[in-house]
C-alpha positions as CSV (number, residue, x, y, z in Angstrom):
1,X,0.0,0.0,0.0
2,X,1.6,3.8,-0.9
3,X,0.6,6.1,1.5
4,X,1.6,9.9,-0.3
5,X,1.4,13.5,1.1
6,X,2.0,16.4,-0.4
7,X,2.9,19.9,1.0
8,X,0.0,22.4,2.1
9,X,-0.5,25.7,1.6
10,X,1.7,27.1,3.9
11,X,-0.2,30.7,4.1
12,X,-3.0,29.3,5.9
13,X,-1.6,25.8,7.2
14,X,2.4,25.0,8.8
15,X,1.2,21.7,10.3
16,X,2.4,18.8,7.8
17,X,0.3,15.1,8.5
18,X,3.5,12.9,8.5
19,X,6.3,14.0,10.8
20,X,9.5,11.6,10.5
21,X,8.8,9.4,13.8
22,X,5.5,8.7,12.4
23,X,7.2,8.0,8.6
24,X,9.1,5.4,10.2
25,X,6.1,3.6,12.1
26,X,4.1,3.2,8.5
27,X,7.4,2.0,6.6
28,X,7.6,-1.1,9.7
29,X,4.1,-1.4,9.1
30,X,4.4,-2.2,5.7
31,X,3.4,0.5,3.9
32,X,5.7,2.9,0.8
33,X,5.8,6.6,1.4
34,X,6.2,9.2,-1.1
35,X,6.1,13.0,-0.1
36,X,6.5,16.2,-1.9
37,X,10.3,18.0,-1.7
38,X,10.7,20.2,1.0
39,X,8.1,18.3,2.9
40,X,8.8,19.6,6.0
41,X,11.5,22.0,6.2
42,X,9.9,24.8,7.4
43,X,9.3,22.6,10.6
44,X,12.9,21.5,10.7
45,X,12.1,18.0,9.4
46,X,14.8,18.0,6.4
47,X,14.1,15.8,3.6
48,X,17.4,14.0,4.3
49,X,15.7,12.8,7.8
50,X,13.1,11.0,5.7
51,X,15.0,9.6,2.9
52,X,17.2,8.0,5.6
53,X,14.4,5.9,7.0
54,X,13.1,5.0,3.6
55,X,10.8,7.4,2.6
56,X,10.6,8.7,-1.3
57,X,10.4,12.5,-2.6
58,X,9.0,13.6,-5.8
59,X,9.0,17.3,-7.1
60,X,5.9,16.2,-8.9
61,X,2.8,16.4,-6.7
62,X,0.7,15.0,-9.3
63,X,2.5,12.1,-9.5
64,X,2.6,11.8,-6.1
65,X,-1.1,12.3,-5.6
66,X,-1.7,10.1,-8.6
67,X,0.5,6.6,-7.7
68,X,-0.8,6.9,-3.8
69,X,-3.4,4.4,-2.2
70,X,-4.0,6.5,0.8
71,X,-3.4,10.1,0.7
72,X,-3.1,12.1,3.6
73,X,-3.4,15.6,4.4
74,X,-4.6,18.4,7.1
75,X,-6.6,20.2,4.7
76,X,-8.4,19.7,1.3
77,X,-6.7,20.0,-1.7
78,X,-6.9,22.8,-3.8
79,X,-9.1,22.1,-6.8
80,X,-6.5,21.3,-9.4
81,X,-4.9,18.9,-6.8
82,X,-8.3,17.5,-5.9
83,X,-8.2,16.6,-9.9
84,X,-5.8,14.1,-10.0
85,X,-7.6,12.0,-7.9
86,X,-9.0,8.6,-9.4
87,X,-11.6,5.5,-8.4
88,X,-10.6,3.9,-5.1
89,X,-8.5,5.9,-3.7
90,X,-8.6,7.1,-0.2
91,X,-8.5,10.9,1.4
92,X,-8.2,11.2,4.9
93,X,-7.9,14.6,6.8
94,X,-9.8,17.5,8.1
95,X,-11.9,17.8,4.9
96,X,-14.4,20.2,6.7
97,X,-17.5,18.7,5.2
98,X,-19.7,21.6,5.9
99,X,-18.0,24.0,4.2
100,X,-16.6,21.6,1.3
101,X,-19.9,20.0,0.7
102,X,-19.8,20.8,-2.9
103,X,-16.0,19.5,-3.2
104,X,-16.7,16.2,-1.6
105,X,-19.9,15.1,-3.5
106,X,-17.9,15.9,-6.2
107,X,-14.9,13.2,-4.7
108,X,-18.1,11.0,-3.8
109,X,-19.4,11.4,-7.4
110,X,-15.8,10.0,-8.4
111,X,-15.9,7.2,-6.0
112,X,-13.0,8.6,-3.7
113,X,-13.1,7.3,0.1
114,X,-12.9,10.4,1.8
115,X,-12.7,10.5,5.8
116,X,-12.7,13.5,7.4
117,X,-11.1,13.3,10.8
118,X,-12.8,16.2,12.7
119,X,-16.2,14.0,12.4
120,X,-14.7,11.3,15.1
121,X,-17.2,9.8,17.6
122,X,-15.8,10.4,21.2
123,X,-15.6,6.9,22.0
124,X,-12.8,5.4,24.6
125,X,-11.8,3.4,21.1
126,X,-11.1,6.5,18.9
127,X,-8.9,8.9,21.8
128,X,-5.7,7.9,20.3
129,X,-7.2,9.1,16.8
130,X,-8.6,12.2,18.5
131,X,-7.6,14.9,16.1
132,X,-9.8,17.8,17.5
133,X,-8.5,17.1,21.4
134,X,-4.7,16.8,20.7
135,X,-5.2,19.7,18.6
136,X,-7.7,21.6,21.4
137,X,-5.5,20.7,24.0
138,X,-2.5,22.8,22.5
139,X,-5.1,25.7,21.6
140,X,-6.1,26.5,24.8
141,X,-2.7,26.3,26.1
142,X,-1.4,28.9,23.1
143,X,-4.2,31.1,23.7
144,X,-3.8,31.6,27.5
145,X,-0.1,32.5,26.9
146,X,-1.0,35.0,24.0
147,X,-3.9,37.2,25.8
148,X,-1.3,37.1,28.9
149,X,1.4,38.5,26.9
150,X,-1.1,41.3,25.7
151,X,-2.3,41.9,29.0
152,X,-0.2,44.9,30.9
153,X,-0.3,43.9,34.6
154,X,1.4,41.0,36.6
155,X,-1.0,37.5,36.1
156,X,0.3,36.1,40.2
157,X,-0.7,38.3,43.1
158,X,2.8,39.4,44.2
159,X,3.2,40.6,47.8
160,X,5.9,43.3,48.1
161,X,7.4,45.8,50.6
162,X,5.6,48.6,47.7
163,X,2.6,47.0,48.3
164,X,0.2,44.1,46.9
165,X,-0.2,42.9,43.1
166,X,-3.3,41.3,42.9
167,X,-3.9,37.8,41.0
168,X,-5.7,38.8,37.7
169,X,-8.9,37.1,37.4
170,X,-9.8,34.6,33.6
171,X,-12.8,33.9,32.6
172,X,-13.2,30.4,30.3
173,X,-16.3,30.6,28.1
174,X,-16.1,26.9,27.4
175,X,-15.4,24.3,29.4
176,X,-14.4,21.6,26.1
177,X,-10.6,20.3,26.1
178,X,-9.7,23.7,24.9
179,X,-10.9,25.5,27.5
180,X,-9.6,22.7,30.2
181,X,-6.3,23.3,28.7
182,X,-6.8,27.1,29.0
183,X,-7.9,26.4,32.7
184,X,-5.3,24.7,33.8
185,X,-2.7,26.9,32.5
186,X,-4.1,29.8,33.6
187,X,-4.2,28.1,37.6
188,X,-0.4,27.2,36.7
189,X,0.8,30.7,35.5
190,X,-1.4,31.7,39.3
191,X,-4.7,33.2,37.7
192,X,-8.1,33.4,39.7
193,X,-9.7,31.2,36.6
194,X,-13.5,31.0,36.6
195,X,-15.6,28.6,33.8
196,X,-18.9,28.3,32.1
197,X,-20.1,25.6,29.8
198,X,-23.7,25.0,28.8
199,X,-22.7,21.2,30.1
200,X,-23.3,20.8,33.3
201,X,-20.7,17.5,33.1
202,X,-18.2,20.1,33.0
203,X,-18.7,21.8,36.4
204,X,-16.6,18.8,38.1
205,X,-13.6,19.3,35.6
206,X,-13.4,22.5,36.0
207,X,-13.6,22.4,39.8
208,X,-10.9,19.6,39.7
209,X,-8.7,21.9,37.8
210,X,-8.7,24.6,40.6
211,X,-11.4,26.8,38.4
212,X,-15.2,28.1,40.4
213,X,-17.7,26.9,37.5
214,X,-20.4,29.5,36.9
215,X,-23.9,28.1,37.0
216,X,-26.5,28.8,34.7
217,X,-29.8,26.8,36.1
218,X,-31.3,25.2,33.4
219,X,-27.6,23.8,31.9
220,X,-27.8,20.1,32.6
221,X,-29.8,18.9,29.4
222,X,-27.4,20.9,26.8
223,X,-25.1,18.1,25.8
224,X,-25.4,16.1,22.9
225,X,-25.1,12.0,23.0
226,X,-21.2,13.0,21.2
227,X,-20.8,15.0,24.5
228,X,-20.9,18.5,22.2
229,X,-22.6,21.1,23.4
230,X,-26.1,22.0,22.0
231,X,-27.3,25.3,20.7
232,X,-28.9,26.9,23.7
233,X,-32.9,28.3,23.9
234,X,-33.5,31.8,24.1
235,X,-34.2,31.6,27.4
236,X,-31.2,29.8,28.6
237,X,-29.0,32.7,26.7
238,X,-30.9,35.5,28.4
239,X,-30.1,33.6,31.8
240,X,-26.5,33.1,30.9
241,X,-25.7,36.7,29.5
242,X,-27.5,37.9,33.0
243,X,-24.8,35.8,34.7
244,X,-21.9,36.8,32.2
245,X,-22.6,40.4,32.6
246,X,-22.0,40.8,36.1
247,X,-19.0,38.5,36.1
248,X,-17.4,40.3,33.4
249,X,-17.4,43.4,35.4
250,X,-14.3,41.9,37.5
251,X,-12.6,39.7,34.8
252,X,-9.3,40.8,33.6
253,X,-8.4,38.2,30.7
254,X,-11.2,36.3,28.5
255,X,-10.3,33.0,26.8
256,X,-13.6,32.2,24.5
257,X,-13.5,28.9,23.3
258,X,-17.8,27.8,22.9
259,X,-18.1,26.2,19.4
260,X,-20.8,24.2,17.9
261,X,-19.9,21.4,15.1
262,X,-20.9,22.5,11.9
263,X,-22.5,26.0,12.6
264,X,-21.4,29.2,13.2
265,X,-20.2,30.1,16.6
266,X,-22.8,31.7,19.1
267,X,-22.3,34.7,20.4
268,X,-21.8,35.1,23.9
269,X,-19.9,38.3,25.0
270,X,-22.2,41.0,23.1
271,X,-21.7,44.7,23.1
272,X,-22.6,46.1,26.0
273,X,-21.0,43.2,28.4
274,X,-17.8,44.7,27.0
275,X,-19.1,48.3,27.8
276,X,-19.0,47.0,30.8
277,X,-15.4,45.1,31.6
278,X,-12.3,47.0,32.8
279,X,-10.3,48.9,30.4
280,X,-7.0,47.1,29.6
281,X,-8.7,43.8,30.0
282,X,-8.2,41.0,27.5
283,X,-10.2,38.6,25.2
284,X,-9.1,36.1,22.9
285,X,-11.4,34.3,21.0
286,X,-10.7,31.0,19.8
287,X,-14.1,30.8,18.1
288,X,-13.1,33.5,15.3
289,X,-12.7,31.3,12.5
290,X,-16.7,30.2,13.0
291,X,-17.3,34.1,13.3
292,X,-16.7,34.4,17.0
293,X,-18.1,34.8,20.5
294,X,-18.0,38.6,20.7
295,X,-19.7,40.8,18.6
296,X,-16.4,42.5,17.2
297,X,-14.2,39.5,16.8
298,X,-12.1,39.8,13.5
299,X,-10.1,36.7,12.3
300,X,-6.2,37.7,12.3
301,X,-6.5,41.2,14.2
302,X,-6.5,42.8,17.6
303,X,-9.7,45.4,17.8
304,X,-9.6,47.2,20.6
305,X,-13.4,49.0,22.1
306,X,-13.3,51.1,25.5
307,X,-10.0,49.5,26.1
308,X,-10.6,45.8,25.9
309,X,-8.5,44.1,23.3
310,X,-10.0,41.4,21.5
311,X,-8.2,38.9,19.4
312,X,-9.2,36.5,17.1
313,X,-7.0,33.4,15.1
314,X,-7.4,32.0,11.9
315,X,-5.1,29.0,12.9
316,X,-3.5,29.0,16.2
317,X,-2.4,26.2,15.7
318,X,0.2,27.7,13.4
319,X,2.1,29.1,16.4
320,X,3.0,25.9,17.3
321,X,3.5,24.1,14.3
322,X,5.7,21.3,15.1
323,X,4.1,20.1,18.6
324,X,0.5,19.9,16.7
325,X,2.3,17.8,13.6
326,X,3.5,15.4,16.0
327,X,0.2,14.8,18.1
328,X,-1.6,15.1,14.3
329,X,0.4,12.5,12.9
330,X,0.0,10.0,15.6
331,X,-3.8,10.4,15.4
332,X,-3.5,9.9,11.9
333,X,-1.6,6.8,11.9
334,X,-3.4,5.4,14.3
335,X,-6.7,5.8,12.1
336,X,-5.1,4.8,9.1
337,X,-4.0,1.0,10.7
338,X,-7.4,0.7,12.3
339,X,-8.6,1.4,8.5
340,X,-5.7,-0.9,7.1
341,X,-6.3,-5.0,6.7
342,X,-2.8,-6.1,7.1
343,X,-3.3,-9.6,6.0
344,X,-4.5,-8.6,2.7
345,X,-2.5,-5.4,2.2
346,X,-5.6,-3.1,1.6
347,X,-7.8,-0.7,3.2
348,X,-11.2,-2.2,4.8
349,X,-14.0,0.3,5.1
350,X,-15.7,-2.1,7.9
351,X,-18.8,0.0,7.9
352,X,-19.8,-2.1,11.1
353,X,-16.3,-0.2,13.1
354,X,-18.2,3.3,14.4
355,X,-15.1,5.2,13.6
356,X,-15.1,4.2,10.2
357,X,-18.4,5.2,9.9
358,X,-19.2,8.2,11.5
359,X,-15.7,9.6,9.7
360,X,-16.8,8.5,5.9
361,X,-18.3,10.6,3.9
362,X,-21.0,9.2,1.9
């Protein structure tokens, strides 16, 4: 079986879907790998390291895309790579079905196998293959650090012979892996860290992370079977911007993380709640890309209004580039052998395996 990635388009995405570590576990496992020159050189990953543990180059992505079983990516293709695709083979990545539908019937049309990572059930099976929590997990950690180093007081309370710095006080809108992570390294960096989730499964993880979990009554029946969050009645949003307002009065540093799979990210911290916060305060919203959780969230800018800064991220994740390829990579591979029928040397869409199904796009 030839396994084949090519380079992405580095503007938009630095993570690459086969790190060398991860080259070397599909070469033992049987499989050829052929990747496109200068793979991953921008990562430090020199083509040399790959050649050495067997892997192929070509300058010639077509052919690469062409001769491949299984190709593997982080991204669709662009539309003249997406071309050279033929019957049978096998896509795998975060194809973003929602906004690629018209791509991928077109692939479906063309009998392509596509599997779209982001679309994994959260099973105990399918954690090692967990794309969007390895990937969270380093999002909230990035994001934390970022609105800190835009924030211009001390994060610890500091006692001194001047006087006392108080802690400054985070607010996670969010309680997923991403805003865990955030939680967490918030408490580390000595943050006051407060939560709110429309789950009320979160409350304990948050409280076991050293966070106070806001409680908006009516929050226990807002999680999906997936364990998503759900989009929210009116009157639950009237109840939690009630709660949100007052809080936001005292909160130095805002880490929005609330997404819904699919649909466009609610908003949450609206106009007047930012009226409302202390100038100098922060808010980083991880949510831009799905248009955001404030009402002035812009993807790749810093707005400031009344003195709050608010930022927003296309792809954080391009800030730490090589630690996501690694965790990416090892999701990946660990899909691709749970996809791969080793005794016969071909890929086995085992319709009957939950991951396979809820990840193939029919």
């Amino acid at each position: 079986m030839r396994i084949g990635s090519i380079s992405e388009n580095k503007t938009l995405e630095k993570r690459v879907a086969i790190t060398p570590e991860i080259a070397k576990k599909y070469i033992s496992s049987g499989f050829d790998v052929t990747l496109s020159k200068d793979y991953g050189e921008h990562l430090g990953f020199k083509d040399q390291e790959y050649k050495t543990l067997g892997v192929k180059f070509l300058a010639d992505e077509k052919e690469i895309i062409t001769n491949s079983d299984i190709i593997l990516q982080l991204r669709l293709p662009s539309d003249d790579k997406l071309s050279f695709l033929r019957e049978d083979q096998t896509l795998i990545g975060v194809l973003d079905s929602h906004q690629n539908k018209n791509k991928i019937s077109d692939l479906i049309k063309k009998k392509i196998n596509n599997f779209s990572l982001e679309l994994l059930p959260r099973i105990t099976r399918a954690q090692s293959m967990d794309i969007l929590s390895s990937q969270a997990n380093l999002a909230g950690y990035k994001a934390v650090i970022d609105s800190f180093s835009y924030f211009e007081k001390a994060i610890p309370m500091m006692m001194t012979a001047a006087g006392t710095v108080p802690a400054a006080k985070v607010l996670i809108v969010g309680a997923g892996v991403a805003g865990l992570q955030a939680i967490a390294t918030a408490k580390r960096m000595g943050a006051i860290v407060f939560a709110t989730d429309v789950r009320m499964a979160s409350k304990e993880q948050v409280e076991s992370l050293g966070g106070k979990f806001l409680t908006v009554e009516g929050a226990e029946n807002l999680e999906t079977e997936g364990g998503y969050a759900k989009e929210t009645s009116d009157e639950f949003k009237k109840k939690q911007e009630d709660l949100l307002s007052e809080t936001l009065k005292k909160i130095d540093i805002v880490i929005c993380t609330a997404l819904i799979p699919g649909k466009k990210a609610p908003i949450i911290i609206k106009e007047a709640m930012i009226e409302n916060m202390q100038p100098g305060s922060v808010i980083y919203d991880l949510a831009a890309i799905q248009g955001g959780n404030t009402s002035y969230t812009e993807v790749d800018k810093v707005i400031e209004k009344n003195g709050v800064k608010i930022m927003g991220e296309k792809n954080i994740l391009n800030k730490l580039p090589i630690s996501a390829s690694n965790l990416y990579a090892k999701n990946m591979f660990n899909f691709v052998i749970n996809l791969y029928d080793k005794k016969n040397k071909k890929i086995y869409i085992n319709l009957e395996d939950e991951i396979i199904q809820k990840t193939l796009i029919k």
